[in-house]
N, C-alpha and C positions, 0 to 999 in steps of 0.2 A: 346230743348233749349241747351242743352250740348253738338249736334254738331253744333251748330250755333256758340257755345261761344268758340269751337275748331276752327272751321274755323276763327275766329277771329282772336284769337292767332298765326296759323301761318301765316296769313297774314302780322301781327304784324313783327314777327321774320323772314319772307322774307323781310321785307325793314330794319331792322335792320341789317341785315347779309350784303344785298346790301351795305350801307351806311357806312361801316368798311371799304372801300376798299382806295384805296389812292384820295387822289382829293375833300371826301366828308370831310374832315375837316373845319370847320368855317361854319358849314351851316348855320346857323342865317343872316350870313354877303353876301353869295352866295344869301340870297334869295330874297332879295330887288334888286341887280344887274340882278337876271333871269328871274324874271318878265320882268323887262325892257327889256332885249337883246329877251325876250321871245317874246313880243308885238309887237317889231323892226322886228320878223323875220317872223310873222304872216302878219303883215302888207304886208312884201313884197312878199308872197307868193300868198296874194289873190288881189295882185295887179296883180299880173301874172292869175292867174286859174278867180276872179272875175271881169277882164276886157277883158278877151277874150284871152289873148297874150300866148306866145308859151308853150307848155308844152311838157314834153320830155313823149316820147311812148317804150313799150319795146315788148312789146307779138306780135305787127305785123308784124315786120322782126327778134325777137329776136336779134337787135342790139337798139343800143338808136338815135330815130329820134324826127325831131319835129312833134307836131300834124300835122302841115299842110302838110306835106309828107309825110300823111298814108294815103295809096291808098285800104284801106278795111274800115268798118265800127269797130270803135273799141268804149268804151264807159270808161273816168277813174273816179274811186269814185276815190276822194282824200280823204288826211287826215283830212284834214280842214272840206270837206264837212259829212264826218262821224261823227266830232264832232258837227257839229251847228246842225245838224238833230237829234242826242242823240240819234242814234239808237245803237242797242248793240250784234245784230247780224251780221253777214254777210248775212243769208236771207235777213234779214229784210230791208237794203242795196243792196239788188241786185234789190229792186220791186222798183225802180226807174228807171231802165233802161230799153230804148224800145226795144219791141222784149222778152220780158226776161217773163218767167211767174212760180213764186214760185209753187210748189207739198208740201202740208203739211198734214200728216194723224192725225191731233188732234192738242191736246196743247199743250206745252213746253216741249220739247226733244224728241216728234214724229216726225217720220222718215219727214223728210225734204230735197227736190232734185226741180233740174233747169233743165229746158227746153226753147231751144231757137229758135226761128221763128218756131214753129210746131212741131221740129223734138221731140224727148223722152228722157227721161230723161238718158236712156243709149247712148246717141247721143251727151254727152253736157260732155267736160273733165274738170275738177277744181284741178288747179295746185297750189301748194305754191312754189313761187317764181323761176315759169316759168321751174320746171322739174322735181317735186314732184307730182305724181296722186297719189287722197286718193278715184280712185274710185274703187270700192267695185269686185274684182279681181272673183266673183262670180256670183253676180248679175247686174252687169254693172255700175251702179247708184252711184252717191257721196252722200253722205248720209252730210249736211251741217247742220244738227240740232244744233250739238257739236260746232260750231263754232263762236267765239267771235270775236267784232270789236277790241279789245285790243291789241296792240301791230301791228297793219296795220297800213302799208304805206301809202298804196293804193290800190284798187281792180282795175283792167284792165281786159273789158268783150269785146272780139274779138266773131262779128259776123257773121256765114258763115264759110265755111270748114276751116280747120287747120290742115290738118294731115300732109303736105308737111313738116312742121316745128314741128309740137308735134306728131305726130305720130297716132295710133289707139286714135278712141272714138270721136276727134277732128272731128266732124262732122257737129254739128250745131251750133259750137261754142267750147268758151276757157275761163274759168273764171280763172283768173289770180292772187290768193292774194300772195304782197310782202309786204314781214314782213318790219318793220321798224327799221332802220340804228341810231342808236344812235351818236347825235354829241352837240358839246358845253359845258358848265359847268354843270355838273355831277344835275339833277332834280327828283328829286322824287314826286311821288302824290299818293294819297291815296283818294279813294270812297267807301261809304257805300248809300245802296238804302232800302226800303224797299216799298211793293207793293199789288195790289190783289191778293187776292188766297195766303195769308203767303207768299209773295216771296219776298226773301232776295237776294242782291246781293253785296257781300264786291270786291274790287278791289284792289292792288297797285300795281306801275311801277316805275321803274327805269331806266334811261339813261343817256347818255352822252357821252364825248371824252376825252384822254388823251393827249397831244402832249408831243413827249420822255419822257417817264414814268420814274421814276428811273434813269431817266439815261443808257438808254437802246438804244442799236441801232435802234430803231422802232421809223419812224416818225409820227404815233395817233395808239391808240388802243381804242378802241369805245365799247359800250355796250348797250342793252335796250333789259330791260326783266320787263317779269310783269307776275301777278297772279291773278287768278279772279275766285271767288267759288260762286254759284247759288244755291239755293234749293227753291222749293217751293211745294204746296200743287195741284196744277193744277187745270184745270177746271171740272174732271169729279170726277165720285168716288174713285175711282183706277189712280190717273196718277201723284203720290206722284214724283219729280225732283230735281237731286243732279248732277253737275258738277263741275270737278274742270279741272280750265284749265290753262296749262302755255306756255308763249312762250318765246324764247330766241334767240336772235343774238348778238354773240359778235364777233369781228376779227381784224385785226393788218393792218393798212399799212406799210409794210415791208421798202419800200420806195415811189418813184412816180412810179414805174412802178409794182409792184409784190404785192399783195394783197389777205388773208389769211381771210376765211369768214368761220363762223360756225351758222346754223340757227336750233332749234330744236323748237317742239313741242308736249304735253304731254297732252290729258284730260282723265280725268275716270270719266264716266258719268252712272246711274243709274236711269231709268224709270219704273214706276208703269203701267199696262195695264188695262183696264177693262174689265172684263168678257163677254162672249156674252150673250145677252140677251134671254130668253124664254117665249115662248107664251106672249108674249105682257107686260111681265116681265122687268122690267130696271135690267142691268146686275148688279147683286152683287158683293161686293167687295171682289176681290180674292187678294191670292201672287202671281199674275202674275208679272213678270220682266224682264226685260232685261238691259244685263249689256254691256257696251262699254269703254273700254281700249282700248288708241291709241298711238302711241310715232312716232313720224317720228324727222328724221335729217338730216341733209344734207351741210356736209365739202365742200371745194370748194378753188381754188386755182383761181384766177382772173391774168392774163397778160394783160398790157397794155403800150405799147411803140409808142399812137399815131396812127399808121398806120396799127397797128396790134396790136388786142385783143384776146385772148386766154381765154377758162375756163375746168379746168377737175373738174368735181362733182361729187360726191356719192349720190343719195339718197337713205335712208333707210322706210318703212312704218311696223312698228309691231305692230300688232291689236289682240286684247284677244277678245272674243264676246260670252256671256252668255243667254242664256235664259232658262226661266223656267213657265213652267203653268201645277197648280193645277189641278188636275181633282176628280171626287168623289174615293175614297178610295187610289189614286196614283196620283203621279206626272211624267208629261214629260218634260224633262231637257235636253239640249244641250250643246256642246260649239264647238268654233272655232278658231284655231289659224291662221291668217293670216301674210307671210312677203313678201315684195315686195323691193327687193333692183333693183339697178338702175345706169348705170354708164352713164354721158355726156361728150360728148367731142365738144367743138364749138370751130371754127377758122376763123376770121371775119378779110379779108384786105381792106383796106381803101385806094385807090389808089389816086395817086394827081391829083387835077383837071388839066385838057388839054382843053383850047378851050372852056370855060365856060359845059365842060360835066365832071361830078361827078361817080364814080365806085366804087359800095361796095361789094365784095362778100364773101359769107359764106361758109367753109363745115362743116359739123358736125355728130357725129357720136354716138348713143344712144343704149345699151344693157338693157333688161331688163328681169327680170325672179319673176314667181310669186307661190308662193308656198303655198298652202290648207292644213289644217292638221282637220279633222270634224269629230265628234264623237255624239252618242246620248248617254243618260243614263237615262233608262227605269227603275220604279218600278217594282220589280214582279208581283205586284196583278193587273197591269196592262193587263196580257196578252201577252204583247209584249216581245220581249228581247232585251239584250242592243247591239247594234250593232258596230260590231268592230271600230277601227279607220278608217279612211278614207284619205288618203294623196294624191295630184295631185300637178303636177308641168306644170309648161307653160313658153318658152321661147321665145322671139322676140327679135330682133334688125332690125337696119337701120341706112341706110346713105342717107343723103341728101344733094343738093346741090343749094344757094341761091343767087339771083343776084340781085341788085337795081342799078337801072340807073337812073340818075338826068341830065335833060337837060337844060340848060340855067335854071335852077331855077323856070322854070314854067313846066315841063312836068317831072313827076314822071312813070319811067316802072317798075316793077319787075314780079321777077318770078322765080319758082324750082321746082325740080322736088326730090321726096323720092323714093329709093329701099330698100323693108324690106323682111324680111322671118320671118316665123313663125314655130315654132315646129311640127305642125302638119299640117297646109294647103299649106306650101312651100312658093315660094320668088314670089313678083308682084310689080308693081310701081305706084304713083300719081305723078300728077303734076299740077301747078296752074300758072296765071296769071295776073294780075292787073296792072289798069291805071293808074293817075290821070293829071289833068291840071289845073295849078294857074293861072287864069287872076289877075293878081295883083292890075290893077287900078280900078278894082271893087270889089276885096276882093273878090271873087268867088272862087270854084272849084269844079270840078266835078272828079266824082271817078268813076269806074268799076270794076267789077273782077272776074275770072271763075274760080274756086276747083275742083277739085275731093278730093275724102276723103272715106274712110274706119273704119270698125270696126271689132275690130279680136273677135273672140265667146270666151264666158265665160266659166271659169272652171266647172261652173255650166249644158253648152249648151254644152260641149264638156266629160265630164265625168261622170255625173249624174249615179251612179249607178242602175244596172237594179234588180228593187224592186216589179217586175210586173207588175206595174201601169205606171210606168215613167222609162224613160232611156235615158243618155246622146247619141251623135251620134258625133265622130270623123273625120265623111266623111263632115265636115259643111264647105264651103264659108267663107270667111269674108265679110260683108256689104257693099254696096259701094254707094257712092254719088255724083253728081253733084250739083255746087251750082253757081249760079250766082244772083249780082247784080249791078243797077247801081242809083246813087243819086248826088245829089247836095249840097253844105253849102256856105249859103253865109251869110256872115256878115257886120252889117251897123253898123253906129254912133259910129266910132273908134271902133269897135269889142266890143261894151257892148251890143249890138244883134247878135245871129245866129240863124237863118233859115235851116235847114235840111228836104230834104225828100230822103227817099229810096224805089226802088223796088229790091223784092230779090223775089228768084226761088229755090228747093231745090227739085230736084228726086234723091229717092231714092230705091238701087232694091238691090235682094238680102237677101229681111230681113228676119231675125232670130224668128221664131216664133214655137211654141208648137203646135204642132197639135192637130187633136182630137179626133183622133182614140184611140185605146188601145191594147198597151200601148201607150200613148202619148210620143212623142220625137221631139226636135227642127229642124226643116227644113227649107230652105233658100226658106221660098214660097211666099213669101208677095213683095209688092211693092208700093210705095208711093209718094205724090206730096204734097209739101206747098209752098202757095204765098201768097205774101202781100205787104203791103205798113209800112212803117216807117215815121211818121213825127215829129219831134221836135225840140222845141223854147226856147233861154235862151234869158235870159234880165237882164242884173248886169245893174242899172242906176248909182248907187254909190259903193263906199265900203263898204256899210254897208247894201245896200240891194240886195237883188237874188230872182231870179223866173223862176221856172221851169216848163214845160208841154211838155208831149210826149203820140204821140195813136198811137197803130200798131192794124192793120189786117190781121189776119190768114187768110185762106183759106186753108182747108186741104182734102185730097182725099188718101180715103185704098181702092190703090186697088183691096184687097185680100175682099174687102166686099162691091163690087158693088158700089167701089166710095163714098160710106161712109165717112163720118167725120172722120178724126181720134180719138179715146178715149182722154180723160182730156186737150185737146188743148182749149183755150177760143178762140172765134174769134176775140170780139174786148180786145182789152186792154189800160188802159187810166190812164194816171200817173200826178199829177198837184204837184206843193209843191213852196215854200217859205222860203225865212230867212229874220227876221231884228233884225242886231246887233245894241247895242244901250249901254248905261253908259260905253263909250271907254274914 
């Protein structure tokens, strides 16, 4: 009860402190005005997303296009539709989209990762806000347990390779979350839940815009940040769950062209394990735990004069990670310091149309270095001893270079190609291309498109100390993939229908696997195939109602095991859901 009624409190005194700042004066009087303007502006948004009409894309050329001239499979949660749905994850969120199929080891705050069209869960990159990876610089995997809908824009799920533009891991996909841009008269909100299993979940948020603050040369300085703390009792004996999590973007338009962005995020999250079970014994309740400290950030300088857009970024990832499990007379206790900083550099021109043909090109250029720091700390009466620290580093960069061609308005080309190197396996290139074609007088189009895509080995596959048993191996490959698809969307009765189907293709060689001899060490011996189909159907008949259905089929082949099924791949998968807004 007494961290419940802490967490309270500063929930409390986060929207107090927010609400000091200049703009929040007369709230009483703002807040009958911001419903309104709020209603006005919800209206027009799901007039645009729940009648079919254009929405703007970013993850598929990393510049901003309309839907209809994305010549890949991409999938966006908006904001809207994360609210009417009341989901509160980004898992939870992501099992709406085809292709897509959540990994969860338990209940609330176990390890939780995404896998797409087949491929693994180290196959699958999840970015905040298109150059931030929170994937696990170890074990490959994005661990999304930790993560709340709070504070999203939108999630944008790119299907099919991606490393041309995002680089390693980008392989069977790109989960996209961009935080959300604060704009309008300064709102505050505030949620408290309570639930099965003791689960509490307090929230509040703040946003908004300034226009010339003070008196300040700055034309808006914007803000939206929120806080959201969870604990509950879980489902099993042992799987007690505490998170607190915050997120934040604030930043200035300096004028109309120069723009000044800061987006961070913070959880410290603490889960209970359950013991393993003996002789047909339910496991007893231990102090088994594991602890998770995360902070990522990421400054960012935006140019934009029109015809050329610019962005230099920093991203930072710094991660604490604790474990501990009791044993009879001693305990085994870990920890791990993880950073992953990250420099982007993108340079996007936008050439004038000539002759009804349209010219955009990209280059851009991305450093990135990931640094291990891993330690055990052993009881005595354990037998064991405590083994020293352990420190590994790993560096990569690349350049890539990115072309969209628009023809007459109906025929969408692109295509690039990336040259990277890597610390230890040296420099190699990808390169991708993609179609698409609008018949316009029947609202159709059809799309195509061919990847290759890579995955550079883990500090884990690459460094593994040699303990007798296991040993990393330096002489490793990075992964490689081919992906192709091709599908159709077509939309009836003024776009309040679309029809989707896709076939996709995805071999993959080179994989990274453990052997099993002994010692055991990872070797690039594996090889693999996934196909399937994609279908799915929206139906907005009004503004106040939506309905949604999508089923894909896997089809997976390892094969390093006689064409076997792949492990944890479902074959089919089948999504259905609904909204009806109603007392408007």
């Amino acid at each position: 009860m007494r961290d419940r009624m802490y967490g309270i409190v500063i929930i409390v005194l986060f929207v107090i402190m927010n609400i000091s700042i200049p703009g929040f004066h007369n709230t009483a009087a703002y807040a009958e005005e911001e419903i309104t303007d709020q209603a006005d502006a919800e209206d027009q948004t799901e007039e645009s997303t729940e009648q079919g009409k254009k929405k703007i894309i970013v993850t598929a050329t990393r510049t901003n296009i309309e839907d209809e001239k994305v010549t890949k499979s991409v999938t966006v949660i908006s904001e809207e539709q994360i609210e009417r749905s009341k989901v509160q994850t980004v898992a939870e969120a992501l099992r709406t989209v085809p292709g897509v199929a959540i990994r969860k080891q338990g209940g609330i705050g176990r390890n939780t990762s995404v896998n797409i069209r087949g491929g693994s869960t180290t196959q699958t990159l999840v970015l905040f806000d298109g150059v931030q990876s929170i994937n696990s610089p170890t074990l490959g995997t994005a661990d999304i347990a930790d993560l709340f809908t709070t504070g999203i824009e939108r999630i944008e799920v790119l299907r099919g390779g991606g490393s041309v533009l995002f680089g390693s891991t980008a392989q069977a996909g790109v989960v996209n979350i961009i935080t959300k841009r604060g704009e309008g008269k300064p709102l505050v909100e505030a949620l408290g839940e309570f639930g099965t299993n003791r689960t509490w979940r307090e929230t509040a948020s703040v946003s908004g815009s300034l226009t010339e603050p003070l008196s300040l040369p700055i034309k808006e300085i914007y803000f939206a940040n929120s806080a959201t703390r969870v604990d509950s009792d879980g489902i099993g004996v042992q799987n007690d769950y505490e998170n607190w999590y915050f997120t934040n973007r604030v930043g200035c338009d300096l004028n109309e062209y120069i723009n000044f962005d800061f987006v961070s995020r913070y959880w410290d999250s603490e889960v209970g394990l359950d013991g393993y079970p003996t002789s047909g014994v339910p496991a007893p309740k231990t102090d088994t735990i594991q602890k998770n400290t995360m902070l990522t950030i990421k400054p960012a300088i935006n140019i934009n004069y029109g015809w050329y857009e610019g962005t230099i970024a920093y991203s930072g990832t710094f991660q604490d990670y604790y474990y501990r499990e009791p044993y009879v007379g001693y305990q085994d206790e870990s920890k791990m310091d993880i950073d992953v900083n990250k420099l982007d550099v993108i340079n996007t021109i936008y050439f004038p149309e000539v002759h009804n043909v349209q010219d955009t090109f990209t280059v851009g250029f991305d450093l990135k270095g990931e640094d291990v720091y891993v330690a055990n700390i052993d009881d005595t009466g354990s037998g064991w001893f405590d083994s020293p620290g352990r420190e590994k580093a790993t560096t990569q960069w690349g350049v890539y270079f990115f072309d969209e061609l628009t023809l007459f308005e109906r025929v969408i080309l692109n295509g690039g190609v990336r040259v990277f190197r890597h610390n230890e396996f040296g420099r190699d290139a990808v390169w991708s291309t993609s179609a698409a074609y609008l018949h316009k007088e029947t609202d159709t189009k059809i799309k195509a498109s061919y990847d290759q895509s890579y995955r550079s080995p883990t500090i884990n596959d690459l460094y593994w100390p040699d303990s007798g048993w296991a040993m990393g191996n330096p002489n490793l490959r990075p992964e490689e993939g081919e992906h192709y698809d091709i599908g159709i969307e077509q939309y009836l009765f003024d776009r309040k229908v679309m029809l989707g189907a896709t076939y996709f293709r995805n071999d993959y060689s080179d994989l990274i696997q453990w052997s099993s001899g002994f010692p055991t060490q990872p070797e690039n011996i594996s090889s693999a195939q996934t196909q399937g189909v994609e279908i799915e159907l929206l139906y907005n008949p009004t503004d106040t109602i939506s309905f949604w259905a999508n089923y894909t089929y896997v089809n997976t082949e390892d094969y390093s095991r006689n064409e076997e099924e792949l492990w944890g791949t479902p074959r089919n998968m089948f999504s259905i859901g609904g909204n009806l807004r109603f007392l408007e």
